[in-house]
VOVOKE-12967 format. One record per residue (C-alpha): residue number from 1; chain; z, x, y. Coordinates in Angstrom, 2 decimals. Example, Ala and Ser with C-alpha at 12.3 -4.5 7.8 and 13.67 -1.06 7.14 Angstrom:
BEGIN
ATOM,1,A,7.80,12.30,-4.50
ATOM,2,A,7.14,13.67,-1.06
This chain:
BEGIN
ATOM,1,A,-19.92,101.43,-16.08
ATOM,2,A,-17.21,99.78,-14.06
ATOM,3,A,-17.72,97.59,-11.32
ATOM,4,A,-15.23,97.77,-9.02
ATOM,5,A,-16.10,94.98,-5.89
ATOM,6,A,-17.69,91.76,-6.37
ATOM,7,A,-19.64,90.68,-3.25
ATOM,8,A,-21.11,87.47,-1.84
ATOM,9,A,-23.83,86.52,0.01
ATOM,10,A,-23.58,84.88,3.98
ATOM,11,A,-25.25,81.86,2.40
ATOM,12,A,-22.76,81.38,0.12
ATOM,13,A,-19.81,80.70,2.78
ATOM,14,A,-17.87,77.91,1.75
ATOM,15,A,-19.26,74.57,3.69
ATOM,16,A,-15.99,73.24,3.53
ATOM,17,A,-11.90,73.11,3.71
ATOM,18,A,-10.25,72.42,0.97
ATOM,19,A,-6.98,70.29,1.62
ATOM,20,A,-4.35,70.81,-1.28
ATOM,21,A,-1.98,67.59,-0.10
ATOM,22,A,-4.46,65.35,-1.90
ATOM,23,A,-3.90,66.72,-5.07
ATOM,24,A,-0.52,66.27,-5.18
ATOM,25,A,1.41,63.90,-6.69
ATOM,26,A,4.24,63.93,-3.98
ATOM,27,A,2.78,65.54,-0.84
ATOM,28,A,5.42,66.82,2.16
ATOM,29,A,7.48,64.35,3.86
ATOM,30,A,5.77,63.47,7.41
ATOM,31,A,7.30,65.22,10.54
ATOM,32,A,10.44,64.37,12.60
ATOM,33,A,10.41,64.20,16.46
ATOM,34,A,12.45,66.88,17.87
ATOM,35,A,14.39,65.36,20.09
ATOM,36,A,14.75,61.88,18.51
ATOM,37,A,14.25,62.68,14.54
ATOM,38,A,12.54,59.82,13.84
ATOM,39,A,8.82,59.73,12.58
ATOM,40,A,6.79,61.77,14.23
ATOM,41,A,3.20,60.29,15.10
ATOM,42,A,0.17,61.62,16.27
ATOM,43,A,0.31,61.14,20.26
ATOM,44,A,3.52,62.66,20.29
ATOM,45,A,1.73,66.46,18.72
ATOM,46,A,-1.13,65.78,21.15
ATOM,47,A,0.69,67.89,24.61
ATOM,48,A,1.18,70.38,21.87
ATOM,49,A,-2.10,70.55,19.85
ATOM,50,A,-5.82,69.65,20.07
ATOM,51,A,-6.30,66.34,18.79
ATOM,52,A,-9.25,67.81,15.94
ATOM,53,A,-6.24,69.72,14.63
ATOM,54,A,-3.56,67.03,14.57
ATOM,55,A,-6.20,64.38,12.42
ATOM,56,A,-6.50,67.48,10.44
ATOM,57,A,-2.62,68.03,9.61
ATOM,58,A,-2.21,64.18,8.67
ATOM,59,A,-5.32,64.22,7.07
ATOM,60,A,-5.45,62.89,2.80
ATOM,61,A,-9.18,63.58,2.51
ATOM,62,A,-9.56,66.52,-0.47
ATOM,63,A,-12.91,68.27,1.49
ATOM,64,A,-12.53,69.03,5.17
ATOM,65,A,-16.00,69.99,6.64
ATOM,66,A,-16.02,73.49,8.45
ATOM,67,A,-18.02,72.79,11.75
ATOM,68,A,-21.45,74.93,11.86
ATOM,69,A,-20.15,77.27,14.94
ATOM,70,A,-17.10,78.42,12.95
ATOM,71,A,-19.55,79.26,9.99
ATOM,72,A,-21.17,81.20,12.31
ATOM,73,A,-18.28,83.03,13.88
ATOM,74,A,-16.94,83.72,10.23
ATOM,75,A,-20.04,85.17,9.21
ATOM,76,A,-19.04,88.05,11.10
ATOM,77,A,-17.03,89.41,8.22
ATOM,78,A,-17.29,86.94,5.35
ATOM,79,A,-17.27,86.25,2.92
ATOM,80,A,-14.83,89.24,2.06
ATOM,81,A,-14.75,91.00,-1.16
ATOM,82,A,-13.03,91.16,-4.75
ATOM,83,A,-12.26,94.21,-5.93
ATOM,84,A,-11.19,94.80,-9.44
ATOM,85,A,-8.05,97.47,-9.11
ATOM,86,A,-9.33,99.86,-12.13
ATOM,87,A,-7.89,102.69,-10.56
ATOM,88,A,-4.64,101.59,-10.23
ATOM,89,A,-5.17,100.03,-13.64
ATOM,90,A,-5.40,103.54,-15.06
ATOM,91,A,-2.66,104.86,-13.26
ATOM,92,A,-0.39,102.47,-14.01
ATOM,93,A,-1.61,102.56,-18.07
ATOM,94,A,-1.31,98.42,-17.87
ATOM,95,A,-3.55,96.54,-20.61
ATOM,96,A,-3.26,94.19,-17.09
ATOM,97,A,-6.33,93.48,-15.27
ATOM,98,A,-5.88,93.55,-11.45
ATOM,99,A,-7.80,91.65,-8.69
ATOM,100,A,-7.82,91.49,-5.14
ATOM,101,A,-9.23,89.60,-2.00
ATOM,102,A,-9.75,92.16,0.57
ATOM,103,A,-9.04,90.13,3.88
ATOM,104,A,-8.61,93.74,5.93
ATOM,105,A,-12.66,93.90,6.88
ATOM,106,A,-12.40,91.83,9.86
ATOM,107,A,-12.10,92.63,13.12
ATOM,108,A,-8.54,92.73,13.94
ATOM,109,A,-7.99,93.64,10.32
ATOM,110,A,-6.19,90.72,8.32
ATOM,111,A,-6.83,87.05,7.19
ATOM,112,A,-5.94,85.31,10.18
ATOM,113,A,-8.80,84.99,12.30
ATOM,114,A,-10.31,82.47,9.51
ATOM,115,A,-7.92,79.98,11.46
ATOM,116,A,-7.89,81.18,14.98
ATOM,117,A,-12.11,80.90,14.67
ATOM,118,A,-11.52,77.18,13.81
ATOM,119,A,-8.39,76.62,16.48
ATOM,120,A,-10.78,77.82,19.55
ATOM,121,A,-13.60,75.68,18.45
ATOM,122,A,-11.85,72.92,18.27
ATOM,123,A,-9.45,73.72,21.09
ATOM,124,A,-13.16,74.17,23.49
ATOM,125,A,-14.39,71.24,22.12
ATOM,126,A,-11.78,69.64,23.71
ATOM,127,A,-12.34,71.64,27.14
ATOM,128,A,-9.01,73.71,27.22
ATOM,129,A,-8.42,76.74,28.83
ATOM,130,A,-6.36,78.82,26.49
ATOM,131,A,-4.10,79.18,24.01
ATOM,132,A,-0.12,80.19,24.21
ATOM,133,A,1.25,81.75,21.14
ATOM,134,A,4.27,83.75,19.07
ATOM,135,A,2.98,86.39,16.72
ATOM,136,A,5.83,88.50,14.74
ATOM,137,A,4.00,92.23,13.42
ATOM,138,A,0.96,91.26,15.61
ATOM,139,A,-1.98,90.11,13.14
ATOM,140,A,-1.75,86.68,14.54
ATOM,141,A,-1.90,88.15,18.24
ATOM,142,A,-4.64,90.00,17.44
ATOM,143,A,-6.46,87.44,15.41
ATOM,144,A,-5.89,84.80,18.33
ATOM,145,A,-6.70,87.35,21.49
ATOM,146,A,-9.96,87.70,19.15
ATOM,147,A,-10.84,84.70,18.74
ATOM,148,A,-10.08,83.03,22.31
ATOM,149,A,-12.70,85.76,23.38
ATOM,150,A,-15.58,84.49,21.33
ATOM,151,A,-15.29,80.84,22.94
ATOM,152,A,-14.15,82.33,26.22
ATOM,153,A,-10.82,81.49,26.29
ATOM,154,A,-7.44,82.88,27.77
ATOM,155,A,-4.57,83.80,25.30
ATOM,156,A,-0.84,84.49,26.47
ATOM,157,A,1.08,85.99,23.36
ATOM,158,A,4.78,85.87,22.78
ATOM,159,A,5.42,89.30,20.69
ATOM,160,A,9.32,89.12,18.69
ATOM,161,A,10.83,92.25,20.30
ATOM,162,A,11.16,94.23,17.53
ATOM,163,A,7.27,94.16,16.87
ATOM,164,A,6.75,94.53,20.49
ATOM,165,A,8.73,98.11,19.94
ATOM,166,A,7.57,98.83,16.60
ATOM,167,A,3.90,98.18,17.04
ATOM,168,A,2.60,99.26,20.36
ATOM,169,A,-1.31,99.71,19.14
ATOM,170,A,-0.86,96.06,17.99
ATOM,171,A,-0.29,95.22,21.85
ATOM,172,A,-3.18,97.12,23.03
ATOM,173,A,-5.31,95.84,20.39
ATOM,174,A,-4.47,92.42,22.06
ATOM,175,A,-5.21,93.19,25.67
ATOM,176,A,-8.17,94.94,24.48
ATOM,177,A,-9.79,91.49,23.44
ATOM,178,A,-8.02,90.21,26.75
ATOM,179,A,-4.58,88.73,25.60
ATOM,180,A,-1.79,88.45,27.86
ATOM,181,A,1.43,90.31,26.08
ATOM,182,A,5.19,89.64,26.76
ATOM,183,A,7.62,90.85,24.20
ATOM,184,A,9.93,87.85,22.88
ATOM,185,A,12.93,86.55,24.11
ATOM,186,A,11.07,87.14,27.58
ATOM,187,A,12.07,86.00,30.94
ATOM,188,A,8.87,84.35,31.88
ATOM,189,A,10.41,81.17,29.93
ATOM,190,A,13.58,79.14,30.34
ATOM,191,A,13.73,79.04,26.14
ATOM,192,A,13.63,83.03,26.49
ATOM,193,A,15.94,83.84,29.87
ATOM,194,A,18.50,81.31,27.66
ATOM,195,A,18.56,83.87,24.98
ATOM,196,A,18.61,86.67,26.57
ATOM,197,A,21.58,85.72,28.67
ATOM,198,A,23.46,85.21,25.31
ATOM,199,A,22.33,88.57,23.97
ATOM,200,A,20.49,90.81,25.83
ATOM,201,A,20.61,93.38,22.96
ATOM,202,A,18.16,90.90,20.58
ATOM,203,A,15.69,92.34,18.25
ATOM,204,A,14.29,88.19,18.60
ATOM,205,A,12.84,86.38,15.75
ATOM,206,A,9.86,84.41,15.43
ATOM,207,A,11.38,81.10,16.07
ATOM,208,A,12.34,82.48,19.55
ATOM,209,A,8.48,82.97,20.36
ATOM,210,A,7.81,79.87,18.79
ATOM,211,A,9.88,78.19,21.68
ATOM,212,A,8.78,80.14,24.45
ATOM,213,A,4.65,79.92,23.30
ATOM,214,A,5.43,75.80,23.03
ATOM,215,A,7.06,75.75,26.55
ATOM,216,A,4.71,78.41,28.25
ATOM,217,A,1.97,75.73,26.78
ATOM,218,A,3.07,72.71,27.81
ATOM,219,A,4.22,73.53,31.19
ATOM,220,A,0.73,75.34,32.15
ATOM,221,A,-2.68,72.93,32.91
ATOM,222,A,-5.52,73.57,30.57
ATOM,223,A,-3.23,75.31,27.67
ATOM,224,A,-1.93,74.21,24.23
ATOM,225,A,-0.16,75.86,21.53
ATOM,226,A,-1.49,77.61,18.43
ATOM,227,A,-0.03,78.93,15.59
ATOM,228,A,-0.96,81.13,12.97
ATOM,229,A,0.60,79.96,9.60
ATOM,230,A,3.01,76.94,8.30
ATOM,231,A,1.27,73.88,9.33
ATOM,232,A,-0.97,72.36,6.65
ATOM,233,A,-4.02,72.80,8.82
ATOM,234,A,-3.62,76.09,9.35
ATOM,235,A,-3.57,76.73,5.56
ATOM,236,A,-6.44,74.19,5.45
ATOM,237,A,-8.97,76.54,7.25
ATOM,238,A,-7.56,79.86,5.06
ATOM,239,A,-8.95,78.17,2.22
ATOM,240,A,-11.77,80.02,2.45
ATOM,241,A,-10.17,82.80,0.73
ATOM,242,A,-9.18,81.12,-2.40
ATOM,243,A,-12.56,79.30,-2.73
ATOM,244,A,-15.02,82.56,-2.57
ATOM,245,A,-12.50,84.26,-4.50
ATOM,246,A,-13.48,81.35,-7.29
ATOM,247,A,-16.67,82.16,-7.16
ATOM,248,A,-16.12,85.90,-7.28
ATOM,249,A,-14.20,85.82,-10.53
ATOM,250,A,-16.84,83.48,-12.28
ATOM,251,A,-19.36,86.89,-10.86
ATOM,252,A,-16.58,89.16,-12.73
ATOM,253,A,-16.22,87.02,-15.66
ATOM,254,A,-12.48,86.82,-15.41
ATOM,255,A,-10.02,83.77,-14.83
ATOM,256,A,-6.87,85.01,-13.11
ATOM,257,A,-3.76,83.81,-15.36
ATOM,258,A,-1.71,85.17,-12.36
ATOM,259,A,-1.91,84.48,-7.88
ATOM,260,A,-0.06,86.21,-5.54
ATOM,261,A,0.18,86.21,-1.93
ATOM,262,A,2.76,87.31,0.36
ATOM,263,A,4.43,84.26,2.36
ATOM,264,A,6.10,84.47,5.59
ATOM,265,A,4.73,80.99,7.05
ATOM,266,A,2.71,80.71,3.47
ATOM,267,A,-0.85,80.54,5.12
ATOM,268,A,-2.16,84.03,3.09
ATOM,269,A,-0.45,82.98,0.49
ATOM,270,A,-1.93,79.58,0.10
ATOM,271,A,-5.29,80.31,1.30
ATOM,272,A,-5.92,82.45,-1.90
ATOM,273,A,-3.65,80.12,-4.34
ATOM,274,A,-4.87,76.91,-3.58
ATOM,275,A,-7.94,76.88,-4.31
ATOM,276,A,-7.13,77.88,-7.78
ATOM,277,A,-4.08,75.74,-8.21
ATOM,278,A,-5.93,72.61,-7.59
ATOM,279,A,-7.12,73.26,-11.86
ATOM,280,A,-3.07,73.19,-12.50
ATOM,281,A,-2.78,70.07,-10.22
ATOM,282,A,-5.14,68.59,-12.20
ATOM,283,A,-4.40,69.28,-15.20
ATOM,284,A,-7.44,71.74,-16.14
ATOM,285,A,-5.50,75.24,-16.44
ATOM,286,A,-1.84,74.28,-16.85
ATOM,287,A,-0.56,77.94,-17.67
ATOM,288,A,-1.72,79.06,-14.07
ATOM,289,A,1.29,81.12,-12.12
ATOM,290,A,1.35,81.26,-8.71
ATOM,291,A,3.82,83.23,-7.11
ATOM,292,A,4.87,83.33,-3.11
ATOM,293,A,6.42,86.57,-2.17
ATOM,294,A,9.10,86.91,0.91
ATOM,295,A,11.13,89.13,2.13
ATOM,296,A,14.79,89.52,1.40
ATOM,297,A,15.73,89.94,5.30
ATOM,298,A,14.73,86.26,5.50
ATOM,299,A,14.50,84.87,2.22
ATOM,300,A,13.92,80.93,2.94
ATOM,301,A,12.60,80.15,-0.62
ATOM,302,A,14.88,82.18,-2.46
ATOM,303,A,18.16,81.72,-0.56
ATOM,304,A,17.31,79.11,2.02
ATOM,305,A,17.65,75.31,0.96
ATOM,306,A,15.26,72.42,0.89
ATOM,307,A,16.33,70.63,3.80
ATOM,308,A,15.02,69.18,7.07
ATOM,309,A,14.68,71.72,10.52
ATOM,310,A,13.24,72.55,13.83
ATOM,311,A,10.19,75.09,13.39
ATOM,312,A,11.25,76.98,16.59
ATOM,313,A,14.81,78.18,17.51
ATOM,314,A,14.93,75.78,20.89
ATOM,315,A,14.18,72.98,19.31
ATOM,316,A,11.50,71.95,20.64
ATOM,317,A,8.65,71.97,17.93
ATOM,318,A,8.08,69.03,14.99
ATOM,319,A,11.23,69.01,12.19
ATOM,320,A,9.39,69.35,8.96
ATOM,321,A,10.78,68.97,5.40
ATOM,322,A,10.97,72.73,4.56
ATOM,323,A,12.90,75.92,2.92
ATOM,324,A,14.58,77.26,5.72
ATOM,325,A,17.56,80.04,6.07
ATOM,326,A,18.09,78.25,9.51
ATOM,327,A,16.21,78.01,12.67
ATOM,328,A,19.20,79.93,14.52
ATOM,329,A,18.97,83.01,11.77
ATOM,330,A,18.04,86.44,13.38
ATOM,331,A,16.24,88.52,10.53
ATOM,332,A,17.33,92.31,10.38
ATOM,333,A,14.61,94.23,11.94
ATOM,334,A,12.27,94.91,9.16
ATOM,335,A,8.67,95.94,9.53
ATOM,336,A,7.41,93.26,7.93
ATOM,337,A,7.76,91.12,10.93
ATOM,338,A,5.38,88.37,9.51
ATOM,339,A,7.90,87.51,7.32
ATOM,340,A,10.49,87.06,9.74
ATOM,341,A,10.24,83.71,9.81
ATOM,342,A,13.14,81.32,9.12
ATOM,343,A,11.16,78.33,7.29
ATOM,344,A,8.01,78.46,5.17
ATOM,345,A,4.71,76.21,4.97
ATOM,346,A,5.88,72.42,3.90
ATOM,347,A,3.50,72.08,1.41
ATOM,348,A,4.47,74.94,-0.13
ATOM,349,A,7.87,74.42,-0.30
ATOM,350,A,7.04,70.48,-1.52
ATOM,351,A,5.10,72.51,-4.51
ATOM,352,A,7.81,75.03,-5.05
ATOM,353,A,10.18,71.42,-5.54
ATOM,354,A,7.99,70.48,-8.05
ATOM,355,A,7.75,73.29,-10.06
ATOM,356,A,4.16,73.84,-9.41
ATOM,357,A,4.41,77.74,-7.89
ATOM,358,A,7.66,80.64,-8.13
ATOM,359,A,9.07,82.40,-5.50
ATOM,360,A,10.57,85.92,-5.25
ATOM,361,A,11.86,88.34,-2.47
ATOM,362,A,11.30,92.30,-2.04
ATOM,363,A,13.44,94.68,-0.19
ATOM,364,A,11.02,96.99,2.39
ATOM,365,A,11.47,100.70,0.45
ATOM,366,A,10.67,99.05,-3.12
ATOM,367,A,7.55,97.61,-1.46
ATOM,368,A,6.54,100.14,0.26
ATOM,369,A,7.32,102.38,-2.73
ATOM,370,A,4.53,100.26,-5.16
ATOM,371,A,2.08,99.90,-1.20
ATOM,372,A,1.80,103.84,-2.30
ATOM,373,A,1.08,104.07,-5.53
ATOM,374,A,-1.55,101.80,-4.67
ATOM,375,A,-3.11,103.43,-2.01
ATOM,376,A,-3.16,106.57,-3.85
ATOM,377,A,-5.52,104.74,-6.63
ATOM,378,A,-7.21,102.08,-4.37
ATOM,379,A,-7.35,103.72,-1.25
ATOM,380,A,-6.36,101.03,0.94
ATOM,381,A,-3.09,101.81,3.10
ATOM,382,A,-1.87,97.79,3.21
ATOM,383,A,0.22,96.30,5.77
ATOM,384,A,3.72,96.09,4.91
ATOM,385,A,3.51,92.25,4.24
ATOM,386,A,1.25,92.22,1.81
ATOM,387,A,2.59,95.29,0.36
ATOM,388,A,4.94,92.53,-0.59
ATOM,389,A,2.18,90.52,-2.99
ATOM,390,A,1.36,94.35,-4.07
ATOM,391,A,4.51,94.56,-5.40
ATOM,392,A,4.70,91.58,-7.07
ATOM,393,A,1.13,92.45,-8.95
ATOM,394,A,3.26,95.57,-10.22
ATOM,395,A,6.22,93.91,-11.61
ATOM,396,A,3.41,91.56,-13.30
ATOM,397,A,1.29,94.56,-14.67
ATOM,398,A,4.27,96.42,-15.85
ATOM,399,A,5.43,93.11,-17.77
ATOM,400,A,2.32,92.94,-19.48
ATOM,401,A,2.54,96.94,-20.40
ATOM,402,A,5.73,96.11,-21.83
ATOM,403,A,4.75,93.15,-23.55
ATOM,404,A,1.24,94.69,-24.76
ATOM,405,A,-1.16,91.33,-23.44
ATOM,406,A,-3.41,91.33,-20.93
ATOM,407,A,-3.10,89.20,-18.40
ATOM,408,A,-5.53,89.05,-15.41
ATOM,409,A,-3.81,89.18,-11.96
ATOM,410,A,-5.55,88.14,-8.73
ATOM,411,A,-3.32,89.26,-5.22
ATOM,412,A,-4.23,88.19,-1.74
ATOM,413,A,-4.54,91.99,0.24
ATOM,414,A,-3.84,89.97,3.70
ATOM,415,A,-4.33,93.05,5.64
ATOM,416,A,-4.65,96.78,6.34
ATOM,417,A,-1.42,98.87,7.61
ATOM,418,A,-3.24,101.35,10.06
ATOM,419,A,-1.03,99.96,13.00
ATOM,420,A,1.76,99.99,10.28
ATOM,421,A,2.10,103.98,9.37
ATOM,422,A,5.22,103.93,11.50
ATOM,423,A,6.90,101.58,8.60
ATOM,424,A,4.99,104.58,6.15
ATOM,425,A,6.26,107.46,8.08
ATOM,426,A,9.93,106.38,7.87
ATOM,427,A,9.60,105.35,4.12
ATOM,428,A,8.83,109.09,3.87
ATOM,429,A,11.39,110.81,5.92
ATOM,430,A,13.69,108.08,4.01
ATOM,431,A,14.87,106.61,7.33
ATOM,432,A,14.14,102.80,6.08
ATOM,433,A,17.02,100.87,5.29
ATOM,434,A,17.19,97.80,2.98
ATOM,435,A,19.29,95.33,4.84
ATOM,436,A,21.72,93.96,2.71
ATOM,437,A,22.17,89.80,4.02
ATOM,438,A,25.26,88.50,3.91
ATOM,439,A,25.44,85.10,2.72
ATOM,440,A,28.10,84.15,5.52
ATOM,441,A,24.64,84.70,7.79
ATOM,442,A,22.95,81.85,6.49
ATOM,443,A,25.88,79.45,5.63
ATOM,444,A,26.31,79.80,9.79
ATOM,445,A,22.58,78.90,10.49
ATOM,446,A,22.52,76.22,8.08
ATOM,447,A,25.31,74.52,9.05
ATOM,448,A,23.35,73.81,12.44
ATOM,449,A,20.54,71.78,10.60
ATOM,450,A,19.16,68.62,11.70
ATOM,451,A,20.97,65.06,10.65
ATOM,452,A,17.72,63.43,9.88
ATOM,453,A,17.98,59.66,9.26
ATOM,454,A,17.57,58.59,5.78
């Protein structure tokens, strides 16, 4: 008989982090200042971040304990499950076996509270107030407005416009945990009143909130800023994914020759692949492919180049060494507004370099084409992010049902779509377009890149 989920116990939680950068050979270059571009040390992150987080980001140490409170607090809904696809198997007649991490059981529904959990404990530790913070399609709102509740916190959220229209359940899921919600470029900031001036018309991007989260935080007593993805610590504490999922496919008896995760900052992405990429690091399982899915609205890995930029459109956040289509790039208004963002995780992009993962971009309707089939079979209606990875888990099964081998595929499911159906309801009255970029778009937002000193 088929098993079809593969569950762990509370006691078998990971105990600790795992922290990719000291497996690699060449890790990411070290920050720039913003306004200066020279190195960036650690007092100059600390008006921005808790300190606990900034020794984390520079940290070289391969195991990271996780502190005993945010065990606790993750205990709420992990670890999560495997389930082995053997529905969608049948229906897609693959010789393919497909895996996948369900992050969608916790409370605000995706992977992202495993790093707001670890933000507020830290962030009380140090006897702040609250958090400020962007969030694109609203999993990172919700996953922060969580959290900051737990530790009895305050949380003022910076929504990208388009969301903020798109997604209005996303908004009161936020103020239902107690978040404070302003759709983004807002007039509550001097970052946001700037852009709106120029175009009052703008769908906003997540670079926009970026700028207006960092300001709101560093101009109000007892706040700092949090963020939900690129930063290495923030892919530190998703690591939890990737290690239980190691564990889970020793239970099934399966190695996965193929990891996939949708990547709009990376931290999904990476919190399922590293774990498991740290054998190819080393040397152990060589063949390993791990594959980072984007969007083709804002395709940093794919079209962007390797390059140094600001993380936020004001240019006011750290320059890291990243793919980037441009800090000033506006996406087209795509659901997937987690992958609106204009750079991607440094680490990643330092692997990606080095040959060590792939990249590929999706248009929305093929996505959300495959995001059906797969809810027909599985059952699960996914967000339309990680309907991105979903695709890319077809295009790998159908490869293998051309080529006759059986391959076993593994897919971080970030998150459910229930606040998504209006991306599902216009897929189905065929009222989604596929923005076609122009390359003239990025060529203009490139050419406004830092001139970091050799």
């Amino acid at each position: 008989m088929t098993q079809y989920k593969y569950l762990l116990d509370e006691k078998e939680l990971p105990t600790h982090w795992y922290n990719v950068t000291a497996d690699m050979e060449q890790p990411p270059p070290p920050y720039r200042h913003p306004a200066t571009l020279e190195l960036l040390g650690p007092d100059d992150l600390a008006p921005v971040f808790p300190m606990a987080l900034i020794e984390q980001e520079v940290s070289q140490e391969r195991w990271i304990e996780i502190p005993d409170q945010v065990q606790d607090a993750l205990k709420m809904w992990r670890p999560s499950p495997v389930y082995h696809a053997a529905r969608w198997e049948e229906a897609l007649d693959t010789p393919a076996k497909i895996y996948y991490k369900w992050e969608g059981v916790s409370p605000p529904g995706s992977h992202k509270p495993n790093t707001a959990v670890a933000q507020c404990y830290y962030a009380k530790e140090e006897g702040l107030k609250g958090f400020a913070t962007e969030t694109g399609a609203g999993q990172w709102g919700s996953a922060l407005c969580f959290a900051t509740q737990l530790f009895e916190m305050e949380c003022k959220v910076f929504m990208v416009t388009i969301s903020y229209q798109q997604k209005p359940y996303r908004r009161v899921a936020m103020e239902t945990w107690g978040g404070s919600v302003v759709p983004s470029p807002s007039s509550e900031t001097n970052a946001g009143r700037a852009i709106l001036e120029a175009d009052p018309e703008t769908t906003g991007s997540l670079g926009i909130a970026i700028s207006e989260a960092i300001e709101y935080a560093v101009t109000h007593e007892g706040f700092k800023y949090s963020l939900g993805s690129v930063v290495n610590f923030v892919l530190l504490h998703q690591t939890v994914i990737g290690l239980e999922a190691v564990k889970q496919m020793e239970m099934a008896g399966d190695y996965p020759d193929i990891v996939i995760g949708c990547a709009g900052g990376g931290s999904n992405a990476a919190g399922l692949i590293y774990p498991f990429l740290r054998a190819k690091l080393d040397g152990t399982k060589q063949d390993l492919r791990a594959i980072f899915v984007e969007s083709t609205a804002c395709p940093s890995m794919t079209r962007g180049i390797y390059a140094f930029d600001w993380g936020d459109t004001a240019k006011t956040g750290p320059v890291a060494k990243m793919h980037t289509v441009g800090h000033d790039f506006i996406p087209a208004p795509v659901h997937a507004g987690g992958l609106r963002y204009h750079g991607m995780a440094p680490s990643i992009c330092a692997l990606l370099e080095q040959e060590h993962v792939e990249a590929r971009a999706y248009h929305q309707n093929e996505v959300l084409g495959v995001a059906e089939s797969f809810a027909k079979a599985e059952g699960f209606i996914v967000a339309p992010e990680t309907a991105h990875a979903v695709k890319a888990a077809y295009d790998e099964a159908m490869a293998c049902k051309e080529s006759g081998e059986s391959k076993v595929i593994l897919f971080n499911n970030s998150g459910h779509g229930h606040f998504d159906l209006g991306a599902y309801d216009a897929f189905h009255r065929k009222d989604l377009p596929d923005f076609k970029l122009d390359e003239e778009a990025i060529q203009k937002a490139l050419a406004e890149l830092p001139k970091v000193p050799a």
